[in-house]
C-alpha positions as CSV (number, residue, x, y, z in Angstrom):
1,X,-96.3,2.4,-7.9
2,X,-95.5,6.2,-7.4
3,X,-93.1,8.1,-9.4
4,X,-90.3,9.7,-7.7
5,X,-90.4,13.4,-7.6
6,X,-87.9,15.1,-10.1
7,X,-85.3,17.2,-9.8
8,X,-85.7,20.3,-12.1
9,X,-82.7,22.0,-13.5
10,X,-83.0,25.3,-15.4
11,X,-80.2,25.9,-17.6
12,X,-79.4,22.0,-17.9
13,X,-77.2,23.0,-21.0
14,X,-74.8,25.2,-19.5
15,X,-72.0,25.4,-17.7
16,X,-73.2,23.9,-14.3
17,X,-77.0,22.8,-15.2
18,X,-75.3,20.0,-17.7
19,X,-72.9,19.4,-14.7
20,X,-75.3,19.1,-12.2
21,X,-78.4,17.2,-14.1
22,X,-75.3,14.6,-15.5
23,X,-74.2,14.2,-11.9
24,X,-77.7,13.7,-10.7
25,X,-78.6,11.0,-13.0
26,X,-75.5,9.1,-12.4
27,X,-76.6,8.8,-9.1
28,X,-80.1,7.8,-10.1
29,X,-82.2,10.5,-9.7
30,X,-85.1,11.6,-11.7
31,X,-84.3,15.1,-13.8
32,X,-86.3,17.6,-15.6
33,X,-83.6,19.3,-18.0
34,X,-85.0,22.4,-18.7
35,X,-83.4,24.7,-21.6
36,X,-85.4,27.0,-24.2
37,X,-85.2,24.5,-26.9
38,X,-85.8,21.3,-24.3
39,X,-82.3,19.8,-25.8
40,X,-82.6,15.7,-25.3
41,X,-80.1,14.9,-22.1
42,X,-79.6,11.1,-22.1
43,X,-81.6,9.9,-18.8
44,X,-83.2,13.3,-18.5
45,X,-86.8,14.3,-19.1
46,X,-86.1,17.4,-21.6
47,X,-88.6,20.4,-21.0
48,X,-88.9,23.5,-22.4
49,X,-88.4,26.5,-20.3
50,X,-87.7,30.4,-20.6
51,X,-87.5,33.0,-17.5
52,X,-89.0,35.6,-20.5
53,X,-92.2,33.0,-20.9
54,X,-94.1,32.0,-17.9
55,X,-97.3,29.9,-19.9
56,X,-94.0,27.7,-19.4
57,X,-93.8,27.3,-16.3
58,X,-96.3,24.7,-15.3
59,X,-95.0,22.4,-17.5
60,X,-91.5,22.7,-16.1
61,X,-92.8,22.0,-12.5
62,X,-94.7,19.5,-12.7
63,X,-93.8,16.4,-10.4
64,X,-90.5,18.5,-9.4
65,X,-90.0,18.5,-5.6
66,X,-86.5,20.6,-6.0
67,X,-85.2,23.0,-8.0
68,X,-81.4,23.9,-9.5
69,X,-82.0,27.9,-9.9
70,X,-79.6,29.6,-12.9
71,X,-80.6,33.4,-13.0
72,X,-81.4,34.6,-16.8
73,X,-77.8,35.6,-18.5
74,X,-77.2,39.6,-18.3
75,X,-80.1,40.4,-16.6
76,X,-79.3,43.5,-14.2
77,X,-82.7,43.0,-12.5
78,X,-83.5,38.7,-12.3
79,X,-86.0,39.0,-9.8
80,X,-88.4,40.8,-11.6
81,X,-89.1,37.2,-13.6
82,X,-87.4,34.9,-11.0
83,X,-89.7,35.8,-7.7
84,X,-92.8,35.0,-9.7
85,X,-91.5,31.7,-11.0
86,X,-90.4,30.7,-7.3
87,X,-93.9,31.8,-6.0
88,X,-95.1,29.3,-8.5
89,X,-93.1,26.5,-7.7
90,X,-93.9,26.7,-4.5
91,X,-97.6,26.5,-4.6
92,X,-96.6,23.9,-7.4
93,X,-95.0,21.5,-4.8
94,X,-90.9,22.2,-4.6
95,X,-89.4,22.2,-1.7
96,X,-86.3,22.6,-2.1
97,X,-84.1,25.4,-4.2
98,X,-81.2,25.5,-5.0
99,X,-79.6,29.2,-6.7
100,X,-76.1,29.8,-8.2
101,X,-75.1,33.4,-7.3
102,X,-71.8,34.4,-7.4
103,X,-69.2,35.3,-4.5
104,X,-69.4,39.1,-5.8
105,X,-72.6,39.8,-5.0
106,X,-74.0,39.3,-1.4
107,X,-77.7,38.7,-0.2
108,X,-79.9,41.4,-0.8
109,X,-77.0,43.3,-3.5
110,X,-77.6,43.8,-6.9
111,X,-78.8,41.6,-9.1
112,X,-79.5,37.9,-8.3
113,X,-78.5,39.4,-4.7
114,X,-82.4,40.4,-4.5
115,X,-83.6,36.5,-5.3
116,X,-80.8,35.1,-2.5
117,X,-82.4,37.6,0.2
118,X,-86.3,36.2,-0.9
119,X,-84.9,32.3,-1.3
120,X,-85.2,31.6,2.7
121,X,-89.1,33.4,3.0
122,X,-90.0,30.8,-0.1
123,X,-88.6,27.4,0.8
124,X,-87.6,25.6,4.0
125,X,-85.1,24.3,2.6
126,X,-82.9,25.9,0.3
127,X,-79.0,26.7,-0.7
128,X,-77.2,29.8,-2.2
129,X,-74.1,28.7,-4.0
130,X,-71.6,31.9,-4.5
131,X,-69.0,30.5,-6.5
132,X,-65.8,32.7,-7.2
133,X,-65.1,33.3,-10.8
134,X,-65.3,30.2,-12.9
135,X,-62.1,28.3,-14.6
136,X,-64.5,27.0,-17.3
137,X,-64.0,31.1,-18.2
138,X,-60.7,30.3,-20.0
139,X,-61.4,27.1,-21.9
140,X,-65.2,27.3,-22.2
141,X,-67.6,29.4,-24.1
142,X,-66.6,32.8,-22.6
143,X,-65.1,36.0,-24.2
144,X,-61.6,34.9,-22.0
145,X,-61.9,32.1,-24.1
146,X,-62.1,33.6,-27.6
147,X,-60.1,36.0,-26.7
148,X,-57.0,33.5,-25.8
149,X,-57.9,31.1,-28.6
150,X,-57.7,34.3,-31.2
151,X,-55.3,36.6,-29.9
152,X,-53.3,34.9,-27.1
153,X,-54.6,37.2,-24.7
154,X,-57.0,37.7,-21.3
155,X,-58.3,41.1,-20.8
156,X,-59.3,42.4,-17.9
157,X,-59.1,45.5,-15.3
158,X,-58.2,42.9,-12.2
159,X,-54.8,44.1,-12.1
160,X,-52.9,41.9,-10.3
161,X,-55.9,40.9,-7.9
162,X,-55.9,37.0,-7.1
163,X,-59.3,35.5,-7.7
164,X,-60.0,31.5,-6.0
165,X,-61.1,30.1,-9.3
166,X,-63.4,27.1,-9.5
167,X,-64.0,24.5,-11.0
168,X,-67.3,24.0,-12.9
169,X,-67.6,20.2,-12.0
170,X,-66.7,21.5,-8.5
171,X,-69.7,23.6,-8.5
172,X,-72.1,21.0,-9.6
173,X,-71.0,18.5,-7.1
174,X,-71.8,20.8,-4.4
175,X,-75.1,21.5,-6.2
176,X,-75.9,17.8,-6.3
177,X,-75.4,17.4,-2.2
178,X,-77.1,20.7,-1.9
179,X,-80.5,19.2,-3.5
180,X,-80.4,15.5,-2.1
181,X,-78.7,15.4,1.4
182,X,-81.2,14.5,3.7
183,X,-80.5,17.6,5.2
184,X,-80.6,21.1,3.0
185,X,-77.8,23.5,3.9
186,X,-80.5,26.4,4.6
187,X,-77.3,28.6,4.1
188,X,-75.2,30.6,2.1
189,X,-72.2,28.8,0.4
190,X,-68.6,30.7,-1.1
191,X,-66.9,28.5,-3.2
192,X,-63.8,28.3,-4.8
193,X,-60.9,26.4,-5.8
194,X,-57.6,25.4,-3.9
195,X,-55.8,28.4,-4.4
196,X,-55.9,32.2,-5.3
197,X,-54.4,33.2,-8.8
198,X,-53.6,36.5,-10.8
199,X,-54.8,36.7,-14.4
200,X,-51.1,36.5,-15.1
201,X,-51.0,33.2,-13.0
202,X,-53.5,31.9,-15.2
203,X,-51.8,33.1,-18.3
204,X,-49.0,31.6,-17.1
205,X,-50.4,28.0,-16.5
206,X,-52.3,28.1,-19.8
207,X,-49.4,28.5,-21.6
208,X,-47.3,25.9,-20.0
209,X,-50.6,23.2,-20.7
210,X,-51.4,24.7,-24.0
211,X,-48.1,25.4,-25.9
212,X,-49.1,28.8,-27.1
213,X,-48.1,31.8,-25.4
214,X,-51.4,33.7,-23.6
215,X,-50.6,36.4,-21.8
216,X,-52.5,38.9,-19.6
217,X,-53.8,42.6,-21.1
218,X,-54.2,45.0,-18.0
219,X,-57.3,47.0,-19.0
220,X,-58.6,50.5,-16.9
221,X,-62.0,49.6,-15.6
222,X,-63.7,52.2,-18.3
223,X,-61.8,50.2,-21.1
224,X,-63.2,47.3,-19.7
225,X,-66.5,48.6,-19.1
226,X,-66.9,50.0,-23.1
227,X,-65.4,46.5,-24.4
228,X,-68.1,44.8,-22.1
229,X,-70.8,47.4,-23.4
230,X,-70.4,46.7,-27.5
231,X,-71.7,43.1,-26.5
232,X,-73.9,43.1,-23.4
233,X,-76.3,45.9,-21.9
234,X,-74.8,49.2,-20.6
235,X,-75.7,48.5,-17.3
236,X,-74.6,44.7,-16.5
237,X,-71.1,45.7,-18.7
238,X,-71.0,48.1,-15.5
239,X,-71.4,45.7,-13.1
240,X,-68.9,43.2,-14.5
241,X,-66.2,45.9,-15.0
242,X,-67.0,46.8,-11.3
243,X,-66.2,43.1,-10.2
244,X,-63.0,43.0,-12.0
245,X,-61.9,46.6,-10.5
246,X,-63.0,44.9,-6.7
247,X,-60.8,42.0,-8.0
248,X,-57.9,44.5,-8.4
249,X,-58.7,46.0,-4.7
250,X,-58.3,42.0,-3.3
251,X,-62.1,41.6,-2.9
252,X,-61.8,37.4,-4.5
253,X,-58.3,37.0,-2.9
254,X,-59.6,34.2,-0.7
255,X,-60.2,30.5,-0.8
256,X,-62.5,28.4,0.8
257,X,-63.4,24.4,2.8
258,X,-66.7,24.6,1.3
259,X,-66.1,22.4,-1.6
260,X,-64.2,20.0,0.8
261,X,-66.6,19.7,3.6
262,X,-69.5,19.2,1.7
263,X,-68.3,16.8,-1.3
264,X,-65.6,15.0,1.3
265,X,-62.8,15.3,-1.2
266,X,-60.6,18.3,-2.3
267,X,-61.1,21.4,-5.1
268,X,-59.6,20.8,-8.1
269,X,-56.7,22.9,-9.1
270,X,-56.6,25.5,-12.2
271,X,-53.8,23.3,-13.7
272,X,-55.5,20.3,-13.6
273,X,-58.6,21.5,-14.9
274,X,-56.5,23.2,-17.8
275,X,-55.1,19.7,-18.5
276,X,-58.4,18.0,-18.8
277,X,-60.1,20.6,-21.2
278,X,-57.4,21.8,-23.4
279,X,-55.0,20.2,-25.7
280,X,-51.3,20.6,-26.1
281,X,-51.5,23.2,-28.9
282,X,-54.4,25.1,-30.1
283,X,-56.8,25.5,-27.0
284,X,-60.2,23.4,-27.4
285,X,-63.5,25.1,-26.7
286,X,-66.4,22.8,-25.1
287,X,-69.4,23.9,-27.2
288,X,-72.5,24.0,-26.0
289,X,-76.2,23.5,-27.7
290,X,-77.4,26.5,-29.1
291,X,-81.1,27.8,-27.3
292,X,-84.0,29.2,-28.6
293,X,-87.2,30.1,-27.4
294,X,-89.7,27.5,-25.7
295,X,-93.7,27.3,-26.7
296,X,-95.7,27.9,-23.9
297,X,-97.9,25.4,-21.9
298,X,-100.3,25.6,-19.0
299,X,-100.2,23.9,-15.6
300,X,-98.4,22.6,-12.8
């Protein structure tokens, strides 16, 4: 009897990889959940894997025939360790990749920009997933987060830009038909929720679900940048500053059918979201496993 290929999912602990590889074993398919300390997924094969550490790699591909890409966090330059991994997965066997981008950055801009314009020369079938910003921002593990949870407030430099925030188990869903549809999309996908929002929208709705008053601290984009730089490097606190000043200029002030027409069924709203992951009272934070670094193994 033959095995079934597996799925592989990099960064099966995070805020989409859990989403996705949970979604994909519910609908019975075989996944590799790779994470830098292999973290046990219940009906997952747990596999240690680190973009930093290719002696990794073989391991991670072995059997896989597709592949949920999320680029190394704060990275200003991802392809330098994503293009060989791809390369190797391809002469490994995959077929089929799968990258989450963002709606900021187009093919071939900065960034994982560079690994959406190589995606389509790699695989013949393939998917870019640009979601707008995430909702999981606010009630997550994300500075917006702690930020509300200790001091009532989101900062940004947005202004009063509207952004089309998504939903993380929105994203994943789309992921999951991305990877298994008989059919790959072989294009690039925006995502976002059912509506655009202000940062004071969202403070608004948080503190309507929550009970505690959040509110909305307008930040210049080189406040923003300097906050962003005592915790991240120079350059990618830059680039995220800049997203937030293109959010002030309109630049995420759109929504749209994507999460519709390829999961048959609407976006879920901020509100409801909010509902589902945050209590009346003091706002809940989903934790996530801690990583650390995988040991390194061989072959395909």
């Amino acid at each position: 009897m033959t095995t079934a290929r597996a799925t592989l999912v990099i960064g099966a602990t995070g805020t989409t990889g859990s989403r996705t590889a949970a979604q994909l074993i519910a609908a019975g398919r075989r996944v590799k959940a790779a994470s830098r300390r292999a973290t046990p997924i219940p009906g997952a094969e747990p596999v240690r894997f680190d973009w930093y550490d290719p002696a990794g790699f073989g391991d991670a591909l072995r059997d896989a025939d597709r592949v949920y890409l999320v680029p190394p966090v704060g990275d200003p330059d991802p392809a330098a360790v994503m293009l060989p991994f791809l390369e190797q997965a391809r002469a490994c066997g995959v077929r089929r990749a799968v990258l989450l981008s963002s709606s900021a950055i187009a093919e071939g801009g900065p960034a994982v920009g560079q690994v959406h314009r190589a995606l389509p020369g790699l695989f013949g079938e393939w998917a870019v997933l640009r979601p707008s910003w995430f909702m999981q921002n606010f009630t997550g593990t994300h500075a917006h987060a702690d930020s509300i949870r200790n001091d009532g407030e989101i900062r940004t430099a947005a202004g009063t830009g509207r952004v089309g925030f998504v939903d993380a188990d929105d994203i994943a869903a789309v992921a999951v038909r991305a990877l298994t549809d008989d059919r790959a999309p072989n294009a690039d996908l925006v995502l976002t929720g059912p509506e655009a929002l202000s940062h004071d929208d969202i403070a608004a709705l948080l503190t309507d679900v929550t009970g505690r008053p959040v509110v909305h601290r307008r930040l210049t984009y080189d406040a923003m940048r300097d906050r962003l730089a005592a915790v991240i490097p120079a350059e990618f606190a830059a680039m995220l500053a800049g997203m937030d000043r293109a959010i002030a200029e309109g630049a995420e002030d759109r929504t749209t059918d994507t999460v519709q027409r390829l999961t048959g069924r609407p976006p879920h709203g901020f509100r409801a979201v909010a509902e589902r992951e945050l209590s009346v009272g003091e706002p809940s934070v989903r934790k996530l496993p801690a990583q650390a670094a995988p040991e390194p193994s061989p072959t395909c």
